[in-house]
Every structure is written in C-alpha cells, then in structure tokens.
N, C-alpha and C positions, 0 to 999 in steps of 0.2 A: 737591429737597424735603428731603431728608434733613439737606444743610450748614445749611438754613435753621431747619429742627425743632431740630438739636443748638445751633446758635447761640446763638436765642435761648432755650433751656433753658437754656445755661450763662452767658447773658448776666442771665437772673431769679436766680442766687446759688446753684443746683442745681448738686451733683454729680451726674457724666456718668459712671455703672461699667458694666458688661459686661451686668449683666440687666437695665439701664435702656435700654439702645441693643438689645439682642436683644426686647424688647417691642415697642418705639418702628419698628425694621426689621418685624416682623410686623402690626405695625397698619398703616402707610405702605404696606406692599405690598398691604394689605387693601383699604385705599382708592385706591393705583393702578388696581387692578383694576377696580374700582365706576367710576373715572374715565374708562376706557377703555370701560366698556360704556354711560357717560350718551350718547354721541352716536348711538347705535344707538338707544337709549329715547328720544331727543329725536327722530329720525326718524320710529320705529314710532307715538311718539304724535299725530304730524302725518296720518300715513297712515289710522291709524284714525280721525281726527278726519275726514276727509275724504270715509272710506267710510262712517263713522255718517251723514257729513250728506247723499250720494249716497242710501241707502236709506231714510233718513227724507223726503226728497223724491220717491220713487218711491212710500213705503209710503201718501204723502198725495194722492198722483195724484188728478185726477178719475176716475173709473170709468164705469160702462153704468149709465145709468137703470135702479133698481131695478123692476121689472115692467115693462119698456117692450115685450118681443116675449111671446107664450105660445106656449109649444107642447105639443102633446098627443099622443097616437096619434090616426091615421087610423079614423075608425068611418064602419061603411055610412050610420048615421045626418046624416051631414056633411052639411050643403049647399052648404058652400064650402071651399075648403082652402086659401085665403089670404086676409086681407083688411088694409086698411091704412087711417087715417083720422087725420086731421088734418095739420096743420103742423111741419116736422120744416127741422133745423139741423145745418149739419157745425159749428159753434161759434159762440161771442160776440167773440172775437179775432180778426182778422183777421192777425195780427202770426206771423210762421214763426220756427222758433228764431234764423235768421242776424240778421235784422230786429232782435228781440231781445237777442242776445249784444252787437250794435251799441250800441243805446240803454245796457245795463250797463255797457259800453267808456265809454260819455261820460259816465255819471252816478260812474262811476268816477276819472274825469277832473277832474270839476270835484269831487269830495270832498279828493282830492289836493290840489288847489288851495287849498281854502279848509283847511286842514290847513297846509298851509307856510306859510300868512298867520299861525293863531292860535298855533303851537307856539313852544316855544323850540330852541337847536339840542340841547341833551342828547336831547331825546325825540325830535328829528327822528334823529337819528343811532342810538335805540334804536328806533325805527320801522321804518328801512331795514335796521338788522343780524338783527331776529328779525322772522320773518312773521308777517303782520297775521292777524290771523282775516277767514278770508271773510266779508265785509258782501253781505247778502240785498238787493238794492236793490228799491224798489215801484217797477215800470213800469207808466206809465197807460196805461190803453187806448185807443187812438184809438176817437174819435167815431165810430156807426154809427146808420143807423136801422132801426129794425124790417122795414121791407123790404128794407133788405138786408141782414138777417143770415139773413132766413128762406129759406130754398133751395128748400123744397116749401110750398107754400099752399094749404089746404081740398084737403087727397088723399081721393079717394073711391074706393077700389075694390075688388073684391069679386071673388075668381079661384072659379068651380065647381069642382068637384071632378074631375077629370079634362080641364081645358080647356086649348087652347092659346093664350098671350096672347105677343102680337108688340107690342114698346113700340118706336116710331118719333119720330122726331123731327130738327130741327136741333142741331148741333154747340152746346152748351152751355143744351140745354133743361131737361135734369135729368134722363134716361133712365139714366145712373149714378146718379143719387142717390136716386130711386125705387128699383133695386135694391138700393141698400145701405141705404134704410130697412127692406127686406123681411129681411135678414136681423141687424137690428139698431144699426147703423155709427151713427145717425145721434140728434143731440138733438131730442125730440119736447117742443115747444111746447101745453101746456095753452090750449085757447079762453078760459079766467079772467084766466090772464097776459098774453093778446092785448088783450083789452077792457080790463083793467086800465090796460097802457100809453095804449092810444088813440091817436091819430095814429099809423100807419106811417108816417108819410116825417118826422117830429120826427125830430132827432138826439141820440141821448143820450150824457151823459155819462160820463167815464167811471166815478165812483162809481156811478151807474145800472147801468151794464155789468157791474163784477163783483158787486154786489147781483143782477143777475136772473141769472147766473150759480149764486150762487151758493144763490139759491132752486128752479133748475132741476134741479138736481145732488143738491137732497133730496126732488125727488119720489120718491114711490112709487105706482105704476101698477098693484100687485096688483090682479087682480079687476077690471081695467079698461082691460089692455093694447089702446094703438093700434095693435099690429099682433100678428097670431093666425096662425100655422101650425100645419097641422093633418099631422101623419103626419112621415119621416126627409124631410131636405132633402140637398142638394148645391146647390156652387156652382161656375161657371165661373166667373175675371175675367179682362176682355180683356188684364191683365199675365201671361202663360201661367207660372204656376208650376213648374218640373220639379226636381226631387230629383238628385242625386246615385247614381246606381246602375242597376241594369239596368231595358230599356224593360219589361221586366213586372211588375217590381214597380213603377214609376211609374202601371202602369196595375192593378193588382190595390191597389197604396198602402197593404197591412197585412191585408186582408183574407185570407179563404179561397181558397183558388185551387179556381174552379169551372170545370173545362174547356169544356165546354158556354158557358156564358155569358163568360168570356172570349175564345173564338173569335166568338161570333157579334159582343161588343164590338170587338174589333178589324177585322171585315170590316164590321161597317156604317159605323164609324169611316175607314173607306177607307185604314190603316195596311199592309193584306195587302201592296202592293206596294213599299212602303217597307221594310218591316221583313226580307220578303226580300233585298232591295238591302242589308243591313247586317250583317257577317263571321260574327256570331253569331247573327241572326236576332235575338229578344226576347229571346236576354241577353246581346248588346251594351252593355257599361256606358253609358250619357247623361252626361257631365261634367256640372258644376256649371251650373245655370241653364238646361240645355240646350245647351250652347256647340256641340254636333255634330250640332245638328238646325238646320232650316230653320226661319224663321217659320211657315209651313205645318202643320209636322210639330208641333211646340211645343202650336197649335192644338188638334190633332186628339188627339194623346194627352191634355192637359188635360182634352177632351172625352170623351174613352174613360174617365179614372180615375172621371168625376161617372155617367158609364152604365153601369160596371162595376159598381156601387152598386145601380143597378135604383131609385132616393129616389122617395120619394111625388110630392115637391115638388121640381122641379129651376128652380135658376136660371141662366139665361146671358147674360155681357156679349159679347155678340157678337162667336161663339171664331170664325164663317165668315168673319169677314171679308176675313182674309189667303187664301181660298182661291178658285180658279176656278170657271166659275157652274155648271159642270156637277161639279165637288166638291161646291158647297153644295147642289145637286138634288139629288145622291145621301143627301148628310148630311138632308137634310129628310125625303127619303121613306125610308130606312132608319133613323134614327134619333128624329128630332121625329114620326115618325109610323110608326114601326115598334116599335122596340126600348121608345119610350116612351111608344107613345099610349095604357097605359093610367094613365102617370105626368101631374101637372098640371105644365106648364112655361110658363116667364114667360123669354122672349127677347128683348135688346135688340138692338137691328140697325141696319145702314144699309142692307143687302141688302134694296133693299125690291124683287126682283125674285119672290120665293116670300111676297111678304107675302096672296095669296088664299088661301093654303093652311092659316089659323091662323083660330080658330073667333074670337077678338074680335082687335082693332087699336085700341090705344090709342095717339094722337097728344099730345103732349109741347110746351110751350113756353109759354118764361118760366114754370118752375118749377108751372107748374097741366097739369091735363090738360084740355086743349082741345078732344077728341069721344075716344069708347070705342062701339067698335058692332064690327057683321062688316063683313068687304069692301062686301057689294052695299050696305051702310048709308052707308056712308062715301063710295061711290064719285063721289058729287057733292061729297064736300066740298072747298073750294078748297085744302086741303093736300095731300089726295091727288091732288088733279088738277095741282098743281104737278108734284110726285117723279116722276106716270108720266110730262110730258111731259118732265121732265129725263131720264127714264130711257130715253124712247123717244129724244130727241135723239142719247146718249150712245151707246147702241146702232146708228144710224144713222151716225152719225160713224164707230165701229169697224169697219161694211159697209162704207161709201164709202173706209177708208182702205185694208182690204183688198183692194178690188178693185179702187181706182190702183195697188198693188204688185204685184199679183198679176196683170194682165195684158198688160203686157208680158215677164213670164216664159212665163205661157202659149202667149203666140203665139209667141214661138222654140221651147216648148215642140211646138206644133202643125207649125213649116216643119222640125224638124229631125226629127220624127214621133216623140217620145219622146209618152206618153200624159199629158195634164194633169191638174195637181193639183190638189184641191180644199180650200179655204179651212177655217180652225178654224169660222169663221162662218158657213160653207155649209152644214158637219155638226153644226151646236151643236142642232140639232133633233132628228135622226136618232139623237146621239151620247146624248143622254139619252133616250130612248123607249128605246132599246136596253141601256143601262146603269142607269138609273135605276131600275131596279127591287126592289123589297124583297126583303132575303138570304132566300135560300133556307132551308126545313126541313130539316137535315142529321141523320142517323140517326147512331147511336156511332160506327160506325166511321168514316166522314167525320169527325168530330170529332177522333177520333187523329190522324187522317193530315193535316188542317189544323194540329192542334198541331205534329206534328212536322215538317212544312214549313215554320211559323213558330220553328221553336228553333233552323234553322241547320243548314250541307249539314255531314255528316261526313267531316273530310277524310281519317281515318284516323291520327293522331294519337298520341302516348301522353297521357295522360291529362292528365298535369303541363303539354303544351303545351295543350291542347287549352282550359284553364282561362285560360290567357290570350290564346287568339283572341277581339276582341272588348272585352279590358279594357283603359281608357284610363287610370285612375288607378293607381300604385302605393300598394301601402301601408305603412305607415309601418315597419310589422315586416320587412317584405322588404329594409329597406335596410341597408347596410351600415354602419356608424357606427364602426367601427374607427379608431384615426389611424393612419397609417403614419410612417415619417420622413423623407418630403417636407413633409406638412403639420407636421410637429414642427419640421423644418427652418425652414417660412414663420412659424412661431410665433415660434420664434428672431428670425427678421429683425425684427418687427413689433415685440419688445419693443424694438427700438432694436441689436441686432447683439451682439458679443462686449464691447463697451467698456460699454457698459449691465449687459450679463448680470455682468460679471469685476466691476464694482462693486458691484452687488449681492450678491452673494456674497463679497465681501472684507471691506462693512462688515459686515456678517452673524457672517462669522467675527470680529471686533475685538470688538463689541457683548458675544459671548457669552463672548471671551476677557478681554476689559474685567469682563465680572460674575464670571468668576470668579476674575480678581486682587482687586475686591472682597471676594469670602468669604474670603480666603484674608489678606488686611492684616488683616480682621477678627480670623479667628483668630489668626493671628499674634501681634496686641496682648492678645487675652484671656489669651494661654500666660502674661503676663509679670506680675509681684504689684503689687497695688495702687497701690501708691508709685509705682513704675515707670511705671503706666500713667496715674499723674497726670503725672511728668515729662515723658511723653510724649503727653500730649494735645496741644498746639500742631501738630507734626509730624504728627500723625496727621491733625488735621483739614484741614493743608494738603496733603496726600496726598487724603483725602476730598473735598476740593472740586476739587482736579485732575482726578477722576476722575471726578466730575460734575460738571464743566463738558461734560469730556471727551463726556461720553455724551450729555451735552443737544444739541449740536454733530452727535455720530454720527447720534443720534435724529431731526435736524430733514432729514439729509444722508438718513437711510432713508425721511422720512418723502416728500422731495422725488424722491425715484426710484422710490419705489411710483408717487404718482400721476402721475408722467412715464409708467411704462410703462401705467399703463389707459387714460391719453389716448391715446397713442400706438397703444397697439393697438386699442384703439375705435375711433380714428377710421381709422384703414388697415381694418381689416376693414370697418367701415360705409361703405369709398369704395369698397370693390373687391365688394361687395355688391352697394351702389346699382349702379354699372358693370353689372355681370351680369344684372344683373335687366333694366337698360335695354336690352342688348342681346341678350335671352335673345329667340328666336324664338319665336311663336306659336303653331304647329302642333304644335309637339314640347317647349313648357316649360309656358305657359300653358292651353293645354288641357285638360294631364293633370296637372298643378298647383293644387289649390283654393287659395282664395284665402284662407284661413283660416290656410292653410300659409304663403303667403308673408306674412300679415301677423305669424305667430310667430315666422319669421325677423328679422325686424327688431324687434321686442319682445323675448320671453323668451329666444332665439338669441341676440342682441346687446346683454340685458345681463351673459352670460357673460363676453364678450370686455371688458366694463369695470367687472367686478371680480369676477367667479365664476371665474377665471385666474390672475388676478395674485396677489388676496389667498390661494388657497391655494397657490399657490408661495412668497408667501412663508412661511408656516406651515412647509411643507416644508423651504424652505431655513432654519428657524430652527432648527428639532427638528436636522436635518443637521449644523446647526454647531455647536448644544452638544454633540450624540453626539459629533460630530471632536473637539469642544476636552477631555472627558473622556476618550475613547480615548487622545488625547495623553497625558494626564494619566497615565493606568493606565497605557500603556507604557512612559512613564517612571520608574516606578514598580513594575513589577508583570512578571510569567512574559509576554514577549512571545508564544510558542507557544502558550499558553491562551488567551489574548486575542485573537489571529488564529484559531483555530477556534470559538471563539466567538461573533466578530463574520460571518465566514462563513457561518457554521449560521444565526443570526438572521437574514443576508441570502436567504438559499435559503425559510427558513421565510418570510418575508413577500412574496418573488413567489409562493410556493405559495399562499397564500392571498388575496391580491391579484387573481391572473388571475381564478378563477370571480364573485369579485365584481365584478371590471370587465365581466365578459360579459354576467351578470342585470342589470347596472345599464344597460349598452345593450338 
C-alpha cells in the first residue's frame, strides 16, 4: 500500500519529504487497522442480522387463545370444578416443520433457477461471492376440510366438584386431546365460525386457511371462556417427565418439604420398595429424563410429584399404564381414592379393569363423546360390553397360558415331593384384598422412622464420601481442567508437528524483523539533508518496495499456515471426539453425562480448537518476536547485565501473575 500511495503522489508532480511520508505512514497504519477489523464487522453483522430475524420470528409466534381456559379459587359455592364446551383444534396446518423446511428447499430451488435465467454473469458472480439475504418464502397450506381439522366436536362436559371421571376410549379417539383441551393446549373453534364456514366435508383453500387462522388467533374469549377450572390443578402426561436431581426433589419439585405428606406420597405411590432398593434411598440423583429408572418407576414418581401437591383439580394421561394390575389396585385405592378423594380427578386410561370404581365413565370416539354416565348406566352399552369381553378374553388366555406352564412343573413338583407352587394368577385375588388396602394413619414418630428408612442405610462414611453415594452426575466444578504436557504434547502434534510449528515461528520472527529494517531505512534517510534525500529517493523507494513485496509474500505465507493449522487441528480434534463419543460406553459416559454437556462439546468446546487456539498463539507468538527482535536490538546496543535481569525479573513477574488468573479462569 505504502509503494502505491508514495508512487502515485510523486507521479501527480508532489514532493515526497520526511513529514509528508511520517503523516501518510500514520494514517495507512490507521486504516490498516480499520481494514483488518472490516472482516470481523462483516461477520458480526451477518450474525446479528440473523439473530434479529430468529426473534423477531419467535416474538410474532402464534400464542394461546386470549381468555380460552379461566381459572379461579375453589369456593364451597362451586358446583362444578371443571367444565369444557365446544369444538376445539390442535391447528389449521397439517404440515410439521420437516415437511416444511422441504417445500422452502424447493421453492428455493426453483428461485435459483429462474435467477440464472434473467441475471447477467457480473451479478451472478456477486451473488455467489456475498450472501444473499434470507428470502421468507409463502408456503401454501395444503387443502383441509373442517372436519378434519376439527379434533373435538360439540364437547359437553361438566366434572362436580370432587368427582372421579375415567375417560376410556379406542386408540385415537381423542382421550388426549380432551385432556389437553382441559388444561389449555388446544384452539377452541367459535360455533359463529362453524356455521359461517358451512359444509364440513368442503375443502378449503388455502387462502381460506390462513384467513381463518388468522381470525382464530384474535379471538378473545374473556368473560366467556370454553373451558373453566375451578381451584390449583396438576398434570400427569403419559411422556413421564423426570428432572435431573435427586428422587425427592423430583417428587417435592420446589415445593415445601412436608414430612407427613411426603411419606404418605410415596407409600401410596407404591415407591417405598423401590426407593429402598436404591444406594441413597430418595437422594439417589435420577439422570437426565430418568435414564436409571424403569418405565414403571418414571410412572409412579410423575405420579407422586402431581399428589405431593394435594391440586383441587388433578389430571392424568394414563401414568398406570406401564404398571401390574395389582400396582394399579393399590394406586386406585390409595391414591384416586385415598390420598385424593377429596381432590376432583379426570383420568385417561386403557386400564379398563378398575373402571367400576370411578363415580362417571366417559367413552371417546371419533373425536365426540359417545355416552358419560356411572358404570351400572353404561353397563349395557355396546362399548362397554365390547372392552369387558376383550378383557375377560385377555384374562382367560393369561389363566389357560399359566396353567399349560405350570403343570407340568407341578407334577415333578408333586413325584419328587418338593411342595407346589402357586401361580401369579392364582393369587391376583388374595394378593390385592391383602395388599390393597388404604395406607395407614401413622402417628410422628412413624413418620420419622419412614423418612429415615426412605433416605438410605448409613454405611458409616465420612461425610465427603458419604455425599457421593448415590450421585450419578459430576459436576462441572469438580473437574479437573488443568492441561498437563501430554495434552500440550497432542496439541503440538495436531498443529501439524515441529516443521509447521518451526515455520511459524521463523516467519513470525522475519515479519517483525522485516518491520523493524523498515523504521530503521526510515530513519536512516530522514538523518540525511534535503538535497540528499531528493538524490536518494529512487534507491529508497526500490528498497521500499523490496520490502513490501517482501512482506506481502511473508503476509500471504502467515496467512496460509494460520488457517492450515485451525483446519488441521479442528478437524483431528473433531475426529478423535466423534471417535470417543461413539465408542464411549453407556453405563459409565452416557448415563452420568447430560446431554446438554455433550452437545457443548461439539459447539462451544470445538470452536476453541478452530480458532480460540490458533489465533491467540499466534498473538503470542507475535508480541514474542517483536520483544526477541528489540532485546536483540538493545543488546547490541546497550549494558547486556541490565538487560538480562531485567528481561528475567519481567519473566518471573508475569508467571506470578499468570497462575492465579489461569486458576479462576478454570
């Protein structure tokens, strides 16, 4: 830049003197600098363009029907404490995001196309070298008709106030989507916009589609909500939610820790024998999602967190499912009729073996509800008389299959005179009349001596162990983050070995020794008088362009071994990552490893390794080679004995101050 500035200044008829180039060098370095920071600003302002338009597309999201659910406190005056009423929708779209990102892939497709048709090639060539702005594409919505966008149709139902309602059905009748109308999920259809449309089975358009969309989305339902709860709720869903942490607080979930009703929560919840079985009793940590419990177990604690609660109004997607029928006996009669019959509960199930024991049964299909009455109401209707005889069949099959297995054991059992056993199936009657029954009233002290048999045997311990019996995750503070110089070592190899490293560092040193023959011809030529330094401008400037040529060359040779080494050690770390990760065992990586963690390792972890590495090494090594190339300078120069305790002293002072900051920063 510099040969090119003084050229043509002395090519326009200007003389070139000593404060004319000392201005002209301090504005050039001004604007080097601005030049070296434009590719960072051309970056940052992509990134932000990117995340502006990411939350402005969040901030415009559709949201929850403004007044679609009410809720109130619980008054004695109540007569019902849930009620739910009309036509209700999981959406107008039928289309998931994949379906979606697909259809933008092609309309993407064919914009491109017609783009290389009308362009010429200059603008196709500045098209391809700067990024396009993201184009919003309108994807049409596939054709639907009102019946089947509508999931629930004419809902009528009305829970008393302390009652138990059992919602039954076949496998896609709408027994989820009745509950997640109840606690809001779902878009509630105005009877105006039904009769407006007219014809259900018409197909509408898609300008139709997002028009009632997007009249849907500005109702307001104040003062007229379709669905009403009255008093605190909970929810079970059949996807068992579990947290990360120990089993009591998944089951306590923030609240107050009430002994009392914690213990009775976990024995009606049928956890007592479980939670024994596990190193620390309830505070055993739970991995991520549950990873070290059973389907079962998943169940019954979800179940425990919604009854730990004590809610007015309890919902559940049918948590018994995964459990045996003398589980879910005990879970009915200690919990749906112990712990919470003074609570109102609305249960979806396919257990329709305790469905007598629920004050109404509401039956489900094709999206209406089909008969709501008690058992003896129902008990002629052709849906319930289907279920019992599928259930008596299913039942009858599990006898006959137990006692072809079971009696030819017996009878060796009988000639060899060992005593016979009796079947699960034999005792499923005896096993619940005997178990089944509602927990116990237990006085304080009971209640200590339950807790403390639920927190885990003392094994005698000191304390520090004693803290990690039971814990499956580490944490982040506990680990050690030090490098030693083994991994300094693998660091080494990864930049590409000694022949990479010795390069870099050689042009390093040339670069800074190169700038400072620079200042130094400079001065040189300033020492010498005017006249002089007109005779000598030819020479000069063919020195000055030797020497940037020279550095453009160095420049392009540093600039080629930076990014050699981030590729290189990117991609060696990201291969021997992937590697690990593929072969890391389950039990002992992935267990006790969130997933949160391993997805930081390959994000923010590995984009250290290609260029949170490299580039401040090289900083390091550049600061290193000018200090070298001036030390030379001064010793040639100057008291070598003062110079050597002085560069000494500065190196002792900067590990002293160095360590405690690398410590905090780990």
């Amino acid at each position: 830049m510099q040969l090119i500035v003084y050229g043509l200044y002395v090519y326009n008829g200007n003389p070139l003197d000593l404060a004319t180039m000392i201005m002209a060098n301090m504005m050039m370095g001004r604007v080097r600098g601005r030049m070296h920071q434009a590719n960072r600003i051309y970056r940052n302002v992509f990134v932000l363009e990117e995340a502006m338009t990411r939350l402005n597309t969040f901030y415009n999201a559709p949201e929850v029907q403004k007044g679609l659910i009410e809720k109130k406190p619980l008054e004695e005056s109540d007569e019902y404490a849930l009620t739910v009423q009309g036509s209700f929708s999981w959406g107008i779209s039928s289309q998931d995001k994949e379906e979606r990102d697909k259809l933008e892939e092609k309309a993407k497709k064919r914009d491109e196309k017609r783009l290389e048709k009308t362009q010429g090639t200059l603008t196709k060539w500045m098209r391809k070298a700067i990024p396009a702005r993201k184009v919003k594409y309108d994807i049409p919505v596939p054709s639907r008709s009102l019946d089947h966008i509508l999931n629930l149709k004419d809902i009528d139902l009305k829970v008393n106030k302390g009652e138990f309602v059992v919602i039954i059905g076949e496998v896609g009748s709408g027994k989820t989507s009745l509950l997640s109308t109840m606690i809001g999920e779902m878009i509630h259809f105005p009877q105006k916009e039904i009769d407006f449309i007219g014809d259900q089975m018409r197909k509408m358009s898609s300008d139709e589609l997002k028009a009632l969309e997007h009249v849907l989305q500005q109702q307001d339902f104040t003062g007229k909500s379709p669905v009403t709860v009255n008093g605190s709720t909970a929810f079970v869903e059949s996807q068992h939610w579990i947290q990360n942490g120990k089993l009591r607080e998944n089951v306590c979930f923030g609240s107050e820790m009430d002994e009392r009703k914690y213990v009775e929560t976990v024995l009606a919840c049928q956890l007592e024998t479980d939670i024994k079985l596990m190193p620390a009793g309830d505070h055993t940590e739970i991995g991520e999602k549950g990873i070290n419990l059973s389907g079962g177990q998943k169940a019954r604690v979800s179940l425990a967190r919604a009854v730990y609660k004590r809610p007015d109004v309890i919902f559940m997607d049918d948590p018994i499912s995964a459990l045996d029928t003398q589980t879910r006996k005990k879970i009915f009669e200690q919990v749906f009729q112990g712990l919470l019959k003074d609570s109102t509960r609305v249960l979806v199930t396919h257990a329709v073996d305790f469905v007598h024991l629920a004050d109404r049964i509401v039956i489900m299909n094709d999206g209406k509800i089909l008969a709501q009455g008690t058992f003896d109401e129902l008990a002629s209707h052709p849906y319930m008389q289907q279920i019992q005889e599928i259930h008596q069949t299913n039942k009858d099959e599990v006898k006959a299959a137990n006692g072809e297995d079971k009696k030819p054991l017996a009878m060796a059992r009988r000639q060899s005179g060992e005593p016979a056993r009796v079947s699960i199936s034999d005792t499923d009657t005896a096993s619940s009349d005997e178990h089944g029954a509602m927990t116990p009233d237990l006085d304080d002290d009971e209640i200590k001596g339950k807790l403390e048999s639920l927190s885990g045997a003392k094994l005698g311990l000191d304390e520090k162990t004693e803290k990690l019996v039971g814990k499956l995750l580490m944490d982040e503070k506990d680990e050690k983050v030090n490098a030693d110089s083994k991994t300094l070592g693998q660091l080494f190899v990864m930049m590409g070995g000694t022949v990479s490293v010795v390069c870099f560092v050689l042009q390093n040193l040339f670069f800074r020794a190169i700038d400072i023959y620079t200042d130094a011809l400079t001065n040189s030529w300033s020492e010498v008088s005017p006249e002089e330094q007109s005779s000598q401008y030819s020479a000069y400037m063919k020195q000055l362009a030797f020497v940037g040529l020279f550095l453009l060359v160095l420049g392009n040779v540093r600039h080629y071994l930076l990014n050699r080494m981030k590729r290189q050690v990117g991609r060696n770390v990201h291969k021997d990552t992937l590697r690990k990760i593929m072969k890391a065992p389950v039990n002992t990586f992935f267990d006790v490893t969130p997933v949160g963690k391993i997805l930081n390792i390959f994000t923010r972890n590995m984009n250290v390794f290609y260029g949170g590495i490299v580039e401040p090494l090289q900083h390091m090594m550049n600061m290193s080679a000018h200090v070298l190339v001036v030390l030379a300078f001064l010793f040639s120069h100057g008291d070598i004995r003062i110079l050597t305790v002085v560069f000494v002293g500065m190196g002792y002072l900067a590990r002293y101050i160095a360590t405690p900051y690398l410590h905090a920063d780990n």
